[in-house]
N, CA, C and O atoms as a MOPAC input file, in Angstrom:
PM7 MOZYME 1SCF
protein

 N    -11.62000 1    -6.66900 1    20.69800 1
 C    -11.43200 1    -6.61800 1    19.25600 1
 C    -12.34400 1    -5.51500 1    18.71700 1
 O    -13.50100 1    -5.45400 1    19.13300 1
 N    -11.88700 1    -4.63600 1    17.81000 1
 C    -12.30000 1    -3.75700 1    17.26100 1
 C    -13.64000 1    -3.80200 1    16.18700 1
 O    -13.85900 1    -5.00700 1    16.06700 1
 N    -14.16000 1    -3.41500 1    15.75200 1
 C    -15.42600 1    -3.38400 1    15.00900 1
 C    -14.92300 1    -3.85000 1    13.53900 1
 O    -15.58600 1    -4.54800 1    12.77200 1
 N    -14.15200 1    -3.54300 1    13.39100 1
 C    -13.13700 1    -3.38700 1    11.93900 1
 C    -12.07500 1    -4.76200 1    11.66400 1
 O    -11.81400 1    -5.39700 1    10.64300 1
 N    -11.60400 1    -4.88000 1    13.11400 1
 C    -10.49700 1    -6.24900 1    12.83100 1
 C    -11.97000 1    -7.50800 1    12.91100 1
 O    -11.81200 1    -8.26800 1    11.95500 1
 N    -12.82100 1    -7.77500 1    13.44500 1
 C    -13.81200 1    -8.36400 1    13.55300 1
 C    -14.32500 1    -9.14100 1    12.35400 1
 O    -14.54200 1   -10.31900 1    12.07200 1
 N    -14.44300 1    -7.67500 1    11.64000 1
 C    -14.83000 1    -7.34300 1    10.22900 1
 C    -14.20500 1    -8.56100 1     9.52200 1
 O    -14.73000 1    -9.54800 1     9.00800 1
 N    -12.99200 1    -8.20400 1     9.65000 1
 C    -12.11000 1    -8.52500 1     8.71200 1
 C    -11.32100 1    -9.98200 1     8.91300 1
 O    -10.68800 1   -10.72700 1     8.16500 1
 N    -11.75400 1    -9.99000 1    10.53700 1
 C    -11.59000 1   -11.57400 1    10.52900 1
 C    -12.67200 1   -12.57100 1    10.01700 1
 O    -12.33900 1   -13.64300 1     9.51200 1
 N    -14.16600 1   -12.14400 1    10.17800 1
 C    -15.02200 1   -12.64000 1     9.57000 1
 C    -14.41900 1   -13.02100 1     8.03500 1
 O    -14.09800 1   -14.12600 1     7.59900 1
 N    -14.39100 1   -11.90500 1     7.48000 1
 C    -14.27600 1   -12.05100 1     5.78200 1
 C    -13.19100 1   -12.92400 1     5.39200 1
 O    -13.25500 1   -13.68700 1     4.42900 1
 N    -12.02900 1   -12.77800 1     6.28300 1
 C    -10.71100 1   -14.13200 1     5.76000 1
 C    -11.57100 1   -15.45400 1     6.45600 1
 O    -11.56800 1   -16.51800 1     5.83800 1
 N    -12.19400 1   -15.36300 1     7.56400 1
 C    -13.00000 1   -16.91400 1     7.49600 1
 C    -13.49600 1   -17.58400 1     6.58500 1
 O    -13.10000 1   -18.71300 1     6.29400 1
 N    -14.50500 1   -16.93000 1     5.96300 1
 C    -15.36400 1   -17.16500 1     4.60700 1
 C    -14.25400 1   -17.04600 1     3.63700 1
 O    -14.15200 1   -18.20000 1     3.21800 1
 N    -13.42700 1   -16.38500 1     3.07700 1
 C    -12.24500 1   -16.55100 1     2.28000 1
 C    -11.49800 1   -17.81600 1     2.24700 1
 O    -11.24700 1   -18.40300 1     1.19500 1
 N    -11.10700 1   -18.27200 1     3.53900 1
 C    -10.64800 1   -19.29800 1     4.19800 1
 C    -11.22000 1   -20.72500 1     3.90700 1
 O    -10.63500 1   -21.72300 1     3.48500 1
 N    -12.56300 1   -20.53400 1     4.26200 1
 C    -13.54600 1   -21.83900 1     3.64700 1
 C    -13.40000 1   -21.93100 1     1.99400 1
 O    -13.30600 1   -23.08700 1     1.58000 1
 N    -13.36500 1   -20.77300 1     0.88300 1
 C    -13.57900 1   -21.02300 1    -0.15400 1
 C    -11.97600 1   -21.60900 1    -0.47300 1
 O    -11.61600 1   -22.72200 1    -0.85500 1
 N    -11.56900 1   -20.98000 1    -0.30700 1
 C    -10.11600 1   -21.71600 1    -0.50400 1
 C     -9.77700 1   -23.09200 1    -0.34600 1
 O     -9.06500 1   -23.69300 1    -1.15100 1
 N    -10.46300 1   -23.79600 1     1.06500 1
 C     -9.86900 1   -24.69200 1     1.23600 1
 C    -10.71300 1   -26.31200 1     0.30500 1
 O    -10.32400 1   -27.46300 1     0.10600 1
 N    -12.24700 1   -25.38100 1    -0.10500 1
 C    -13.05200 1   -26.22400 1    -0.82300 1
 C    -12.26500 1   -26.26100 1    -2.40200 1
 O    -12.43900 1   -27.28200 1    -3.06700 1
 N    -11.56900 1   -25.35200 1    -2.87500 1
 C    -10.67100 1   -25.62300 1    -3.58400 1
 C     -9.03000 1   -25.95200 1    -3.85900 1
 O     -8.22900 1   -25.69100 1    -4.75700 1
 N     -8.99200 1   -26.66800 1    -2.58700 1
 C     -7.74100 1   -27.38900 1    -2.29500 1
 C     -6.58300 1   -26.61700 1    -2.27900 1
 O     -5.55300 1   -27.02900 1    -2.81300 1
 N     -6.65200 1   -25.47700 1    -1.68800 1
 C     -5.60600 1   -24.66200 1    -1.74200 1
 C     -5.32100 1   -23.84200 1    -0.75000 1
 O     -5.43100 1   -22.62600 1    -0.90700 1
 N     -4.90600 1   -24.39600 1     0.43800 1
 C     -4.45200 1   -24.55300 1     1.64800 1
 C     -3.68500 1   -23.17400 1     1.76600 1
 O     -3.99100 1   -22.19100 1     2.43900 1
 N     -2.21600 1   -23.44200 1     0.62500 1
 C     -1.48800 1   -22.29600 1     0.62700 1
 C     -1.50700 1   -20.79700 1     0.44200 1
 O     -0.70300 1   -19.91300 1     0.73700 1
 N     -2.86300 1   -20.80400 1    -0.22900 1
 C     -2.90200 1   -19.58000 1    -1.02900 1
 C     -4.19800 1   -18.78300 1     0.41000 1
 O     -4.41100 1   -17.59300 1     0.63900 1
 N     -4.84300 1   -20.10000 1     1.13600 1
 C     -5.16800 1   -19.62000 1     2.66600 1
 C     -4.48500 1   -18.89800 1     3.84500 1
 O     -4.80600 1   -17.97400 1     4.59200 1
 N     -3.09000 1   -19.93600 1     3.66400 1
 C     -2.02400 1   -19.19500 1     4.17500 1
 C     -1.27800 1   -17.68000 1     4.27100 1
 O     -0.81400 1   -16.99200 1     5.18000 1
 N     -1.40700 1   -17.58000 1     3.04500 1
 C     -0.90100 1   -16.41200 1     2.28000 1
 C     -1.54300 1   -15.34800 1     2.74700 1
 O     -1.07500 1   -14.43500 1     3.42800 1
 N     -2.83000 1   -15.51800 1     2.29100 1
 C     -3.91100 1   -14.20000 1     2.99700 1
 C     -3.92400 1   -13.90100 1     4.12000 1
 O     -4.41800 1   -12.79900 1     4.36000 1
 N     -3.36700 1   -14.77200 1     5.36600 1
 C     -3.38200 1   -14.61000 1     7.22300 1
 C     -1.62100 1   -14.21200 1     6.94800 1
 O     -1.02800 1   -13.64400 1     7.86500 1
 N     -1.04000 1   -14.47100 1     5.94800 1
 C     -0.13300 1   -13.93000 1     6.92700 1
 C      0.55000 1   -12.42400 1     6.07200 1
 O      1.55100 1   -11.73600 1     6.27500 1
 N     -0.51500 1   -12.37500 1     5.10700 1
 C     -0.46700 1   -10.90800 1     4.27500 1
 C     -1.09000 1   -10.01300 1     5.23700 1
 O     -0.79900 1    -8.82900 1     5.06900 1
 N     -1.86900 1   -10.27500 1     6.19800 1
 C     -3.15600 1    -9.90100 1     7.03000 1
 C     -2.50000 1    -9.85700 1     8.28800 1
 O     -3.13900 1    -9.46400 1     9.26400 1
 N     -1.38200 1   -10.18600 1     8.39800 1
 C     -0.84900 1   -10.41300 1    10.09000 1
 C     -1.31200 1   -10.99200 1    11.11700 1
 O     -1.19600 1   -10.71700 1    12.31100 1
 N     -2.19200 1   -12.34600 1    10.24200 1
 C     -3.16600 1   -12.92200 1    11.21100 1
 C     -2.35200 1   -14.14300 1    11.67400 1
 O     -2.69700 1   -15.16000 1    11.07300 1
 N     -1.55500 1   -14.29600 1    12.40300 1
 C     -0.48000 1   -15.39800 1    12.79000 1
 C     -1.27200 1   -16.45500 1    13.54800 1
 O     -0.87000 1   -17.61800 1    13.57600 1
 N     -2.25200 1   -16.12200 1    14.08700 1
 C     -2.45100 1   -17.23700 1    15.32900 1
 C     -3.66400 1   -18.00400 1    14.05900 1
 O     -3.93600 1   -19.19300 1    14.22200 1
 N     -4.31100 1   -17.24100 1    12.86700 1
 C     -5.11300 1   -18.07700 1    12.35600 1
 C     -4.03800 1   -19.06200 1    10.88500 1
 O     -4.40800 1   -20.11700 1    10.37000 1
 N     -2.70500 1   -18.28400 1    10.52500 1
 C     -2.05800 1   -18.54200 1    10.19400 1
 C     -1.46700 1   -20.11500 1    10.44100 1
 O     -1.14400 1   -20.93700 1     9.58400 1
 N     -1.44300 1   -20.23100 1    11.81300 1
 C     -0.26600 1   -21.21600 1    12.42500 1
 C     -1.81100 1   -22.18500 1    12.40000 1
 O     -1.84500 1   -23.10700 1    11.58600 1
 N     -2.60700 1   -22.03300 1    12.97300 1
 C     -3.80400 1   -23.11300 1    13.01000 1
 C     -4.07700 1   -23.91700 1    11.83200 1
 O     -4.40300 1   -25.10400 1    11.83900 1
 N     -3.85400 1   -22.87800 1    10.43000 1
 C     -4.11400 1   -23.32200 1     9.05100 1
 C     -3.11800 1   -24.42500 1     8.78200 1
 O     -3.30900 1   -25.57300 1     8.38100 1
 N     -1.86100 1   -23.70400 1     9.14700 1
 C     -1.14500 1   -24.42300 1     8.55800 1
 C     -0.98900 1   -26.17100 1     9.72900 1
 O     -0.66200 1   -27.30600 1     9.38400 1
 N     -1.35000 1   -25.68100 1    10.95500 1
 C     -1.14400 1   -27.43900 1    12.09500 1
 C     -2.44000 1   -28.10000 1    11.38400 1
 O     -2.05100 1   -29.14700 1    10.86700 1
 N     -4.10500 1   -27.87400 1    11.09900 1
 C     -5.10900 1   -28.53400 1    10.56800 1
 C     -4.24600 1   -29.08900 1     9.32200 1
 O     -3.86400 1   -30.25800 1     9.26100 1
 N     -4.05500 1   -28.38400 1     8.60900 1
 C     -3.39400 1   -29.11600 1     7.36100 1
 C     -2.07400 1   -29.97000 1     7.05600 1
 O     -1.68100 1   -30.67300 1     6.12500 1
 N     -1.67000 1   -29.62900 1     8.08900 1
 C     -0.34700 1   -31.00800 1     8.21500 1
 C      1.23700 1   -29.95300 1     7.28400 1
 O      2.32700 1   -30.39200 1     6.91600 1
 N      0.74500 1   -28.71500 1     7.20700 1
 C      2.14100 1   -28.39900 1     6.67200 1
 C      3.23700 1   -28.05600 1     7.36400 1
 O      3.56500 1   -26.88400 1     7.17600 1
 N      4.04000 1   -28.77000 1     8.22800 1
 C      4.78700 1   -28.95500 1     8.58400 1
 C      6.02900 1   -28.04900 1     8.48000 1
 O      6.55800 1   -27.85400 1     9.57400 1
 N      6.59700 1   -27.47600 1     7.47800 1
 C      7.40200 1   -26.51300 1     7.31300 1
 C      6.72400 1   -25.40000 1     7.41200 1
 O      7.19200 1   -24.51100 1     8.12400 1
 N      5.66100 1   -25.22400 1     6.82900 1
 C      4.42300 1   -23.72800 1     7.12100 1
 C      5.11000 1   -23.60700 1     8.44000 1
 O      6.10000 1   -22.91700 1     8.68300 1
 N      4.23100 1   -24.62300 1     9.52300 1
 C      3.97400 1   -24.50900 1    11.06200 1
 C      5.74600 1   -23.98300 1    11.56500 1
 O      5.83700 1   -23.12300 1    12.44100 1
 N      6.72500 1   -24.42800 1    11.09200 1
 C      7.77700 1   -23.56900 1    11.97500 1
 C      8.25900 1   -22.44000 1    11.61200 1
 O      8.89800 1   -21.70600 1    12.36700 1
 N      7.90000 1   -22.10000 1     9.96900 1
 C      8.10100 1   -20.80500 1     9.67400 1
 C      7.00500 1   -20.39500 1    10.54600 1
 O      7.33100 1   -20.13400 1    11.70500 1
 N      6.18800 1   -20.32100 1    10.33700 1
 C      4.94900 1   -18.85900 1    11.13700 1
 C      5.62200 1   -19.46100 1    12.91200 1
 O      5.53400 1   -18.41800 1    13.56000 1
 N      5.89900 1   -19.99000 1    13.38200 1
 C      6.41600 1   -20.18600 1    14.53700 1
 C      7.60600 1   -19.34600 1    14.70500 1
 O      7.96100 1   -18.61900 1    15.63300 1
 N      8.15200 1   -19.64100 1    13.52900 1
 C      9.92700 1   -18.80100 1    13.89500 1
 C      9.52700 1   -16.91500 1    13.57900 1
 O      9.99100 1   -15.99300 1    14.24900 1
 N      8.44500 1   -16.75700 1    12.24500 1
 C      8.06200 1   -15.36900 1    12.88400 1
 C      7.34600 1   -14.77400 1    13.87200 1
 O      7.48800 1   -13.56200 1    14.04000 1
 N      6.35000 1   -15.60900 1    14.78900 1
 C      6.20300 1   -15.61000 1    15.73500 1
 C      6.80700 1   -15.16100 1    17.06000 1
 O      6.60700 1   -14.12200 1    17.68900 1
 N      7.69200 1   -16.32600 1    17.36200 1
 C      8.87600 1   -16.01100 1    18.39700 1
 C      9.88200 1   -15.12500 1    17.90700 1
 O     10.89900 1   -14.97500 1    18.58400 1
 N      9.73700 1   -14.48500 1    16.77000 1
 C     11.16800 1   -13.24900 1    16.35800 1
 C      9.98000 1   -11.78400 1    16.52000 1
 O     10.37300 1   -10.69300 1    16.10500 1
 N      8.99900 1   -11.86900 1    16.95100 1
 C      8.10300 1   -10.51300 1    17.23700 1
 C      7.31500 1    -9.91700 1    16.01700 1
 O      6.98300 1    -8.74900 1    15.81000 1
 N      7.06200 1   -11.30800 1    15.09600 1
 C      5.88800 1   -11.12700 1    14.40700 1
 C      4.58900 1   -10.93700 1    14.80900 1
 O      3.71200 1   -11.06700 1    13.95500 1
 N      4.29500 1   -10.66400 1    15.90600 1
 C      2.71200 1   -11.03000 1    16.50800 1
 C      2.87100 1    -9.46000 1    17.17500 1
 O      3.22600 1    -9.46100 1    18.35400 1
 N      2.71100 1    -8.51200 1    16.72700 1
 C      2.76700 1    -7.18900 1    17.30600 1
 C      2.09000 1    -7.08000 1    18.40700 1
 O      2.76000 1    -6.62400 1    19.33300 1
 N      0.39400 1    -7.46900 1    18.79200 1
 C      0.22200 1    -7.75800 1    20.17900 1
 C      0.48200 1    -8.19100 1    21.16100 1
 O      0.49800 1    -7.60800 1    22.24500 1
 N      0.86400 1    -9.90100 1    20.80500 1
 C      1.61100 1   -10.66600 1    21.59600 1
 C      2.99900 1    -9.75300 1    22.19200 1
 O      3.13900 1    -9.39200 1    23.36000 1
 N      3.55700 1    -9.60400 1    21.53400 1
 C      5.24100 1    -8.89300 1    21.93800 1
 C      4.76600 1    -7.75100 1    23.36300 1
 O      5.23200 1    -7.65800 1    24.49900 1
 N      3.47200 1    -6.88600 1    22.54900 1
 C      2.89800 1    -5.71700 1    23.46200 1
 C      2.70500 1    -6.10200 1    25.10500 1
 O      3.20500 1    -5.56800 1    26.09500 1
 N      1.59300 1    -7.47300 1    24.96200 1
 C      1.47500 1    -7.98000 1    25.86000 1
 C      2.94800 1    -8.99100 1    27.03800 1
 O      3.23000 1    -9.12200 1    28.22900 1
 N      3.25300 1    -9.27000 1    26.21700 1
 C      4.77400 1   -10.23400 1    27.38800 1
 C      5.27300 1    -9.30600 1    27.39200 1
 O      5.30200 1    -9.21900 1    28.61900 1
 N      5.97800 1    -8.01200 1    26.91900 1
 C      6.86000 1    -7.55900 1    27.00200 1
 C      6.65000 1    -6.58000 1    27.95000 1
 O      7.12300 1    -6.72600 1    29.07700 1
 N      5.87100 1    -5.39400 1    27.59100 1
 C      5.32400 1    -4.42800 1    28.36600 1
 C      4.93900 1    -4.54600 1    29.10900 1
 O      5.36100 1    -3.83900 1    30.02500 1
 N      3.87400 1    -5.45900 1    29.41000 1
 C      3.02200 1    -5.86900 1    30.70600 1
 C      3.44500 1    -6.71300 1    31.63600 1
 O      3.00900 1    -6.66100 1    32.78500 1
 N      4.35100 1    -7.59400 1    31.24000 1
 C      4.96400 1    -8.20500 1    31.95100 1
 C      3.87500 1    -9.49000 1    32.01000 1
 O      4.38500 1   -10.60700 1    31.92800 1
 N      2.62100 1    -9.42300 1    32.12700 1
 C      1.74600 1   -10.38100 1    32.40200 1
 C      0.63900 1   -11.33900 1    30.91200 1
 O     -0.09200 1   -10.76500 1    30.10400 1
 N      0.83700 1   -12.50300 1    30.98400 1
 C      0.24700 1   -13.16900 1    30.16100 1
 C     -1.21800 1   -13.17800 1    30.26200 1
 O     -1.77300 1   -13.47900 1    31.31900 1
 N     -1.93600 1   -12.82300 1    29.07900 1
 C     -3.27100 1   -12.46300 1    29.15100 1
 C     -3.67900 1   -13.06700 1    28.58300 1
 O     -4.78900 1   -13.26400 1    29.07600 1
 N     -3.54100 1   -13.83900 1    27.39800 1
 C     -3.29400 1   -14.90600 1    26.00200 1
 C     -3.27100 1   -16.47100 1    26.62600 1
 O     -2.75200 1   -16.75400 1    27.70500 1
 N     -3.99900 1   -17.51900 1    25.64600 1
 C     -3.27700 1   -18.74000 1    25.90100 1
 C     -3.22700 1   -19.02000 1    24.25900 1
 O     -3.28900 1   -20.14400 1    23.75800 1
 N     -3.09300 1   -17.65600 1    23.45500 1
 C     -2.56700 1   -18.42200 1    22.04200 1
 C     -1.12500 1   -19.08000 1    22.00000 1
 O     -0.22200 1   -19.20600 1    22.82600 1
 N     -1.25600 1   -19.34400 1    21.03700 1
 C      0.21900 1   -20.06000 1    20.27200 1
 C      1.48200 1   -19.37300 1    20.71800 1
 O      2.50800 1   -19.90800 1    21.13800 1
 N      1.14400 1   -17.66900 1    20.49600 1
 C      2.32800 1   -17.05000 1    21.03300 1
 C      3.27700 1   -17.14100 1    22.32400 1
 O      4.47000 1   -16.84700 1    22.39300 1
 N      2.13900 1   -17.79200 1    23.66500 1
 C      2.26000 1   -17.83500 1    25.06800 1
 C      3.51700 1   -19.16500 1    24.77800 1
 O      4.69500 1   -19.03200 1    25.10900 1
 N      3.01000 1   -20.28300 1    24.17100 1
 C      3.18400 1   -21.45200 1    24.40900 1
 C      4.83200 1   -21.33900 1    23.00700 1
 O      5.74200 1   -22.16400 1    22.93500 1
 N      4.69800 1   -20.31000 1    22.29800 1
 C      6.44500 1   -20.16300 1    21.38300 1
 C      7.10500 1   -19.44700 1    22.32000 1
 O      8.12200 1   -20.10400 1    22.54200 1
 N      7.11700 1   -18.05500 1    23.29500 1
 C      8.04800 1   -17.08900 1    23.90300 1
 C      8.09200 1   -17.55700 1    24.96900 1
 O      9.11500 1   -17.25500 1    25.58300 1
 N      7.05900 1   -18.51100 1    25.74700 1
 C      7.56700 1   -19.26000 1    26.78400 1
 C      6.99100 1   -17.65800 1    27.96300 1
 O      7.16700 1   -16.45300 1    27.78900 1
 N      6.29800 1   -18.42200 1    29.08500 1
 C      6.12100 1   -17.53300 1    30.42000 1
 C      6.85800 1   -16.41300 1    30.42000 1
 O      7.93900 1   -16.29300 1    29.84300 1
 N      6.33800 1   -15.63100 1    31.01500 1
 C      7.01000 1   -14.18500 1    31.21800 1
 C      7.71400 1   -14.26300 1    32.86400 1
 O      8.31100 1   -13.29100 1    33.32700 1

């Protein structure tokens, strides 16, 4: 991970916490997946029980929302990951 995505995952963490101390789960959501952050995306939404969240970010997921993930199964042929993505596109 880069110096910069690091960065910036830090800062939606702390974003993440203030949000959720003000009961607003969705608007947590919003920011990971404005951010292309899917795997913290899909976590937000399984901790919180939103249920329709969890198969949308699943169904963009498995349609090649996860630009690394895709990089990795596709190109490489080899699974390097045990995120969420491994366990939606299924073994390579």
């Amino acid at each position: 991970m880069s110096l910069r995505a690091c960065a910036r995952a830090c800062r939606a963490q702390a974003a993440e916490s203030l949000f959720l101390k003000a009961k607003r789960p969705e608007a947590a959501l919003k920011m990971y997946k404005d951010a292309r952050m899917w795997h913290d995306a899909l976590r937000l939404a399984e901790d919180w029980n939103l249920p329709n969240k969890v198969a949308e970010i699943q169904a963009e997921i498995a349609g090649g929302a996860c630009a690394w993930c895709v990089c990795v199964h596709e190109r490489a042929r080899v699974c390097v990951c045990m995120c969420a993505c491994v366990r939606l596109r299924g073994s390579v």
